[in-house]
VEXDRENRO-356059 format. One record per atom (N, C-alpha, C): residue in one letter; atom name; x, y, z. Coordinates in nm, 3 decimals, always signed. Example, Ala and Ser with C-alpha at 12.3 -4.5 7.8 and 13.67 -1.06 7.14 Angstrom:
<recs>
- type/atom/X/Y/Z
- A/N/+1.319/-0.569/+0.780
- A/CA/+1.230/-0.450/+0.780
- A/C/+1.320/-0.330/+0.780
- S/N/+1.285/-0.225/+0.708
- S/CA/+1.367/-0.106/+0.714
- S/C/+1.290/+0.003/+0.787
</recs>
This chain:
<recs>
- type/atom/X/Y/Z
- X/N/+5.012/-1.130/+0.116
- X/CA/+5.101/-1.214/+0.037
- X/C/+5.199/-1.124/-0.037
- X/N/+5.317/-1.120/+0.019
- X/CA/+5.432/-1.025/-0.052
- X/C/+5.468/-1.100/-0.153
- X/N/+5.620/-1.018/-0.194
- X/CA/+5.644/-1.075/-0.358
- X/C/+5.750/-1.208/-0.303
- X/N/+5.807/-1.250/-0.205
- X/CA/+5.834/-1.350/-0.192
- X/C/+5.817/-1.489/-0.122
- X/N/+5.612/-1.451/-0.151
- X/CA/+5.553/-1.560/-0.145
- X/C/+5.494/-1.584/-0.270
- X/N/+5.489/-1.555/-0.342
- X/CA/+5.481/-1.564/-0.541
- X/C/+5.542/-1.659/-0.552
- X/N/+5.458/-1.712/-0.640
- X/CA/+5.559/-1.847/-0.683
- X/C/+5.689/-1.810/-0.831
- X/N/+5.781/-1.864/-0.861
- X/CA/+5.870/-1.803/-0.936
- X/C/+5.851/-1.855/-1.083
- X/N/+5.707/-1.856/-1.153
- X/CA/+5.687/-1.845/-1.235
- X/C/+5.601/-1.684/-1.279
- X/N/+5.530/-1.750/-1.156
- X/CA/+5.470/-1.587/-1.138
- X/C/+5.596/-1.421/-1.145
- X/N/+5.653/-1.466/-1.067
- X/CA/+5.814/-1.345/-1.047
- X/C/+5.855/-1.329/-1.194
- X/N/+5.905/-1.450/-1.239
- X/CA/+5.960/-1.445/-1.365
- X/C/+5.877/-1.362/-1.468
- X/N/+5.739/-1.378/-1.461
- X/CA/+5.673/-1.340/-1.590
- X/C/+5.680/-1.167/-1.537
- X/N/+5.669/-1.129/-1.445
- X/CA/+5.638/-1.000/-1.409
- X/C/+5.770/-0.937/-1.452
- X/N/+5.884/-0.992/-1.395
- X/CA/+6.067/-0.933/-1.400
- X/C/+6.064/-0.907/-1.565
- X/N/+6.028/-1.009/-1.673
- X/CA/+6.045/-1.014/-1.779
- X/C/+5.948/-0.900/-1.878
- X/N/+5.838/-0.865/-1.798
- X/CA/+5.733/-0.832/-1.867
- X/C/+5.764/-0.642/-1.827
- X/N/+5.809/-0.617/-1.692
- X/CA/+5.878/-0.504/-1.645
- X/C/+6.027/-0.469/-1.750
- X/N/+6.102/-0.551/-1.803
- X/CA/+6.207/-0.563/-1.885
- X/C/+6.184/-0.461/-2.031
- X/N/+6.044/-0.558/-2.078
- X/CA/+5.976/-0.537/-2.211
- X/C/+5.948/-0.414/-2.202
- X/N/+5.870/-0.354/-2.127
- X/CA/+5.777/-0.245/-2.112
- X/C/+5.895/-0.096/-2.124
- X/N/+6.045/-0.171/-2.029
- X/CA/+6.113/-0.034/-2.014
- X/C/+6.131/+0.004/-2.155
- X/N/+6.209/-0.085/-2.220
- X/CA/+6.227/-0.118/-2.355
- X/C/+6.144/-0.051/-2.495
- X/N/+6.023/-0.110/-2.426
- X/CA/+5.953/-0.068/-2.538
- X/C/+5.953/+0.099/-2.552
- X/N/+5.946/+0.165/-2.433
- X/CA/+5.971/+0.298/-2.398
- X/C/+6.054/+0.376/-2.478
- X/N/+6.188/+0.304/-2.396
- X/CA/+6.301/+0.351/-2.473
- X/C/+6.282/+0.368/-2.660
- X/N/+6.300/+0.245/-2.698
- X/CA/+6.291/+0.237/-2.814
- X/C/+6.189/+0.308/-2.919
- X/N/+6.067/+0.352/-2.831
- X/CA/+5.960/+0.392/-2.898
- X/C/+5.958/+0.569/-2.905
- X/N/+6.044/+0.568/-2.788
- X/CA/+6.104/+0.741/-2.792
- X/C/+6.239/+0.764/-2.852
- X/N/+6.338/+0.667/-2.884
- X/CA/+6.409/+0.703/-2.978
- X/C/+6.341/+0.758/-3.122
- X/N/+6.268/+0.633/-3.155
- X/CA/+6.216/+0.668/-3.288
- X/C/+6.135/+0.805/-3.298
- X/N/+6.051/+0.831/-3.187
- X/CA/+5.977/+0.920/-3.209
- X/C/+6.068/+1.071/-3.201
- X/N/+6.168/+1.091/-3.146
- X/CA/+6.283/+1.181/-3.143
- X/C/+6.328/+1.184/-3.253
- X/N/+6.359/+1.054/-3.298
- X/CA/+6.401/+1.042/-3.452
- X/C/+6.362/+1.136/-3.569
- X/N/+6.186/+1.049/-3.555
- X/CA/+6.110/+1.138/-3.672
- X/C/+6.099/+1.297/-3.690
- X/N/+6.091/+1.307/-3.539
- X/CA/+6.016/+1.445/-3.490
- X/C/+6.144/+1.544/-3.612
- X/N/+6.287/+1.481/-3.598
- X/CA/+6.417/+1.556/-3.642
- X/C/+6.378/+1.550/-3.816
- X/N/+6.257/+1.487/-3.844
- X/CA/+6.231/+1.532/-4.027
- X/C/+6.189/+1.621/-3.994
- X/N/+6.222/+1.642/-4.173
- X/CA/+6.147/+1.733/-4.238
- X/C/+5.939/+1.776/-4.160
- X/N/+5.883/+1.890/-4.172
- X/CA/+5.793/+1.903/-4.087
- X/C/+5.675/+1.848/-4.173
- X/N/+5.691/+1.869/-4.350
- X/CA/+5.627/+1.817/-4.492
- X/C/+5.637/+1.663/-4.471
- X/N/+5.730/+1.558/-4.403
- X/CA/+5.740/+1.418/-4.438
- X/C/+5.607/+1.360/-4.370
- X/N/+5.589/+1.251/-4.424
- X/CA/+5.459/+1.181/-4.428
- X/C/+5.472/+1.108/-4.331
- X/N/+5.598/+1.008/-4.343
- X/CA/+5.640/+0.925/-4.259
- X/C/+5.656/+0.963/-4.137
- X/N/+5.648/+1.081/-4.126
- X/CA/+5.717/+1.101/-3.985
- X/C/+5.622/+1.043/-3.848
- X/N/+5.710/+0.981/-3.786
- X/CA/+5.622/+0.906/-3.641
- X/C/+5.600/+0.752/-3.662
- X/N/+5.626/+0.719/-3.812
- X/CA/+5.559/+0.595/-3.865
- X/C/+5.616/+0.470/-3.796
- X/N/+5.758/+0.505/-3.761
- X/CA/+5.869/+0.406/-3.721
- X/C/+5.839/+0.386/-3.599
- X/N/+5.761/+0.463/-3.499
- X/CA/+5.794/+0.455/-3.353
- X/C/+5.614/+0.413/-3.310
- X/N/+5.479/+0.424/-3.461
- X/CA/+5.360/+0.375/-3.464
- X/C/+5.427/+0.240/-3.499
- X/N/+5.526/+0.172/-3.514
- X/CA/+5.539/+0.011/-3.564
- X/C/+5.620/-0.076/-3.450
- X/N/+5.707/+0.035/-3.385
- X/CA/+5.785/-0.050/-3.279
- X/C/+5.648/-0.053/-3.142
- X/N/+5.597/+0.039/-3.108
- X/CA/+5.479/+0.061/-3.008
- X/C/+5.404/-0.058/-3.117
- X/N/+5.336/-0.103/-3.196
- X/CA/+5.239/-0.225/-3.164
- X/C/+5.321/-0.367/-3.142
- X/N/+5.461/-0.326/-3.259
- X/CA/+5.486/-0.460/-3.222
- X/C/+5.536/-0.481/-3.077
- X/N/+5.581/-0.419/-3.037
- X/CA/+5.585/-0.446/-2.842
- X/C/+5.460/-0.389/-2.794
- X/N/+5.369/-0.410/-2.848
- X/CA/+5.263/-0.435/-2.752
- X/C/+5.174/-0.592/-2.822
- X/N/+5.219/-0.552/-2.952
- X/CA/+5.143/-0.747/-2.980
- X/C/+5.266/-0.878/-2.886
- X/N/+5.364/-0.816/-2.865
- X/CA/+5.491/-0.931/-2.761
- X/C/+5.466/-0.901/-2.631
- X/N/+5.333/-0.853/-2.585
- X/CA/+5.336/-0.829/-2.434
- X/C/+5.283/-1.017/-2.362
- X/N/+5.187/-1.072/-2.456
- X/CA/+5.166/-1.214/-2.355
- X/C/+5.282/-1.332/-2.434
- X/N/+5.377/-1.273/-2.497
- X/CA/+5.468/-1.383/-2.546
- X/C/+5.561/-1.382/-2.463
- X/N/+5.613/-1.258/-2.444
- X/CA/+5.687/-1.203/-2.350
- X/C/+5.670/-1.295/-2.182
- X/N/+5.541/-1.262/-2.150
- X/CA/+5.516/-1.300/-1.988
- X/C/+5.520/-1.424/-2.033
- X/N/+5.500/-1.478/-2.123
- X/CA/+5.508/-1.638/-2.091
- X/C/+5.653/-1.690/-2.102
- X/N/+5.675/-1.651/-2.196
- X/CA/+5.877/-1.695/-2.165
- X/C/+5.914/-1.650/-2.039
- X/N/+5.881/-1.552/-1.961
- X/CA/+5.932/-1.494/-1.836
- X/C/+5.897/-1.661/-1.761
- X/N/+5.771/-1.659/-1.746
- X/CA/+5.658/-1.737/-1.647
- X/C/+5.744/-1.857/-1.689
- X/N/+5.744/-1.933/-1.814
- X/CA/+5.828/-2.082/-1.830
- X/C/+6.000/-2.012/-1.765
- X/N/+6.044/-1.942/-1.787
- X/CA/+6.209/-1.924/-1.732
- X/C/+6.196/-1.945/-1.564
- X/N/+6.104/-1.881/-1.503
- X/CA/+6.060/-1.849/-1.349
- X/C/+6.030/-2.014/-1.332
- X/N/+5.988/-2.049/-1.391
- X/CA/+5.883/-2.191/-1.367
- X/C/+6.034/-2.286/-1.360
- X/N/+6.095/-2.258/-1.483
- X/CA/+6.258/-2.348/-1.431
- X/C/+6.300/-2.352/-1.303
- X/N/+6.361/-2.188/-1.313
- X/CA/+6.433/-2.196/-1.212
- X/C/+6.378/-2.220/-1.067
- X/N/+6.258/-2.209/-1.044
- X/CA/+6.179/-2.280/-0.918
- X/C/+6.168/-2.435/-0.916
- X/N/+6.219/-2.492/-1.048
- X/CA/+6.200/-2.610/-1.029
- X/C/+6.328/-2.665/-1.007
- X/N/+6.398/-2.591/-1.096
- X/CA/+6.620/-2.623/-1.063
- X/C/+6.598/-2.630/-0.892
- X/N/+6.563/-2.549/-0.803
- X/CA/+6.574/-2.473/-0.693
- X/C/+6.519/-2.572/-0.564
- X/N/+6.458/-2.676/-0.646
- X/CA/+6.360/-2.761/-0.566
- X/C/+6.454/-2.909/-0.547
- X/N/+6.496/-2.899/-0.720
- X/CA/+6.560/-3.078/-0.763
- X/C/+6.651/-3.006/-0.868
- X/N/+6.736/-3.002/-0.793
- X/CA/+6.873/-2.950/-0.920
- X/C/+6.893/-3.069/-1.021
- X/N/+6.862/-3.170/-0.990
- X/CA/+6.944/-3.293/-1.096
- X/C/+6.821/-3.299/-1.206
- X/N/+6.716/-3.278/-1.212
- X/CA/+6.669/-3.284/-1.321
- X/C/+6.612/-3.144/-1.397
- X/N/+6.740/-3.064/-1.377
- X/CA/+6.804/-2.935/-1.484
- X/C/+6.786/-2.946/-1.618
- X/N/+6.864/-3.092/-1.652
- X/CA/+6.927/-3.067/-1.811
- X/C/+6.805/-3.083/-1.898
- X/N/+6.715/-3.200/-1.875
- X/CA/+6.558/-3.226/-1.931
- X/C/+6.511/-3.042/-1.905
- X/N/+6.491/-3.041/-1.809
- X/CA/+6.357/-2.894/-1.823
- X/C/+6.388/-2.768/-1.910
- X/N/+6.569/-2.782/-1.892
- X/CA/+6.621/-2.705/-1.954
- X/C/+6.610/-2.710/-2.138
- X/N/+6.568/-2.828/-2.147
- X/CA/+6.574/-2.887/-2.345
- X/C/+6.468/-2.864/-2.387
- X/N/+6.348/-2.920/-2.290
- X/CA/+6.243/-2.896/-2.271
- X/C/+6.179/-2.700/-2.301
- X/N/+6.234/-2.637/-2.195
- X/CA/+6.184/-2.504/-2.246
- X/C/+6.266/-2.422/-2.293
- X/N/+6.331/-2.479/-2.351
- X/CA/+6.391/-2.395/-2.508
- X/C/+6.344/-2.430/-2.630
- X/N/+6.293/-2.569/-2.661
- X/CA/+6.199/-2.599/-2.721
- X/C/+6.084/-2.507/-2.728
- X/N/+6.022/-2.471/-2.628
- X/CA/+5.894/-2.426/-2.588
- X/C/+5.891/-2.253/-2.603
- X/N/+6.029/-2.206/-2.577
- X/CA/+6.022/-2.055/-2.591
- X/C/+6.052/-2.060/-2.745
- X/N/+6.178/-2.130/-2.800
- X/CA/+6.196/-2.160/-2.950
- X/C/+6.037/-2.147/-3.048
- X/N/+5.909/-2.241/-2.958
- X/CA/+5.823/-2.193/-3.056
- X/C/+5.710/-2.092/-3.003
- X/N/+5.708/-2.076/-2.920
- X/CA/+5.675/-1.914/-2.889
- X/C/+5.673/-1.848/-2.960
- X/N/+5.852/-1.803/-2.986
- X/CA/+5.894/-1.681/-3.046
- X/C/+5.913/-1.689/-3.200
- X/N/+5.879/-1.795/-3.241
- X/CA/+5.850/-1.778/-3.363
- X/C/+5.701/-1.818/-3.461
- X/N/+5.628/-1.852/-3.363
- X/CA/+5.506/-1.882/-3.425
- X/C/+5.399/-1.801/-3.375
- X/N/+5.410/-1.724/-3.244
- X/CA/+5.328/-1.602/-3.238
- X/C/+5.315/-1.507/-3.316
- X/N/+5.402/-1.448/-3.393
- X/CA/+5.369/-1.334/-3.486
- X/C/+5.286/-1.412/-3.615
- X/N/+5.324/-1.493/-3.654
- X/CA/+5.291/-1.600/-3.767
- X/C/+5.106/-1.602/-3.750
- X/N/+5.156/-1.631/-3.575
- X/CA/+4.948/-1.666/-3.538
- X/C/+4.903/-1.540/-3.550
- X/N/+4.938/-1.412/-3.471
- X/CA/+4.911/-1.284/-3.502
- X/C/+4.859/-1.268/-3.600
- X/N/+4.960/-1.280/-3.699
- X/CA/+4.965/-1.228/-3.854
- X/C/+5.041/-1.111/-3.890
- X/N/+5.149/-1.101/-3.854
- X/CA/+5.264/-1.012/-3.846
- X/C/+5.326/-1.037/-4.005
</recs>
């Protein structure tokens, strides 16, 4: 079963979750480049790039699921284009509370 027998919720969550991960990389080696450039005495140093690394790793299943509902659309646009505008209201609603009530549930 190759990748374009996946269904495109499945695709979506993986494309999105591959997105996150580069990201988190990036961002987590800026900072740590960052710090490394203090002072060798600072306390803080590393602290910024210990906060971006959990919080992209506590957004790793929020993440795949907005991927997985976006994938899950567009396999469904792809099937029955005319009933777009509903699924579309529908999961923006749904990523809308995702992304703001997961950290909340966390405890962020």
């Amino acid at each position: 079963m190759g990748w374009r027998d996946w269904p495109y919720w499945l695709k979506g969550g993986i494309i999105v979750e591959a997105v996150h991960i580069i990201f988190i990389i990036i961002f987590v080696s800026i900072a740590v480049i960052k710090d490394s450039m203090a002072t060798a005495g600072d306390w803080g140093a590393g602290f910024a790039g210990g906060i971006m690394l959990m919080f992209g790793l506590i957004m790793l299943i929020p993440m795949f699921i907005m991927g997985a509902i976006i994938g899950m659309v567009y396999g469904r646009q792809k099937k029955n284009p005319s009933s777009t505008k509903k699924i579309i209201l529908i999961v923006l609603i749904i990523l809308l509370i995702v992304i703001y009530l997961f950290p909340i549930i966390v405890g962020i």
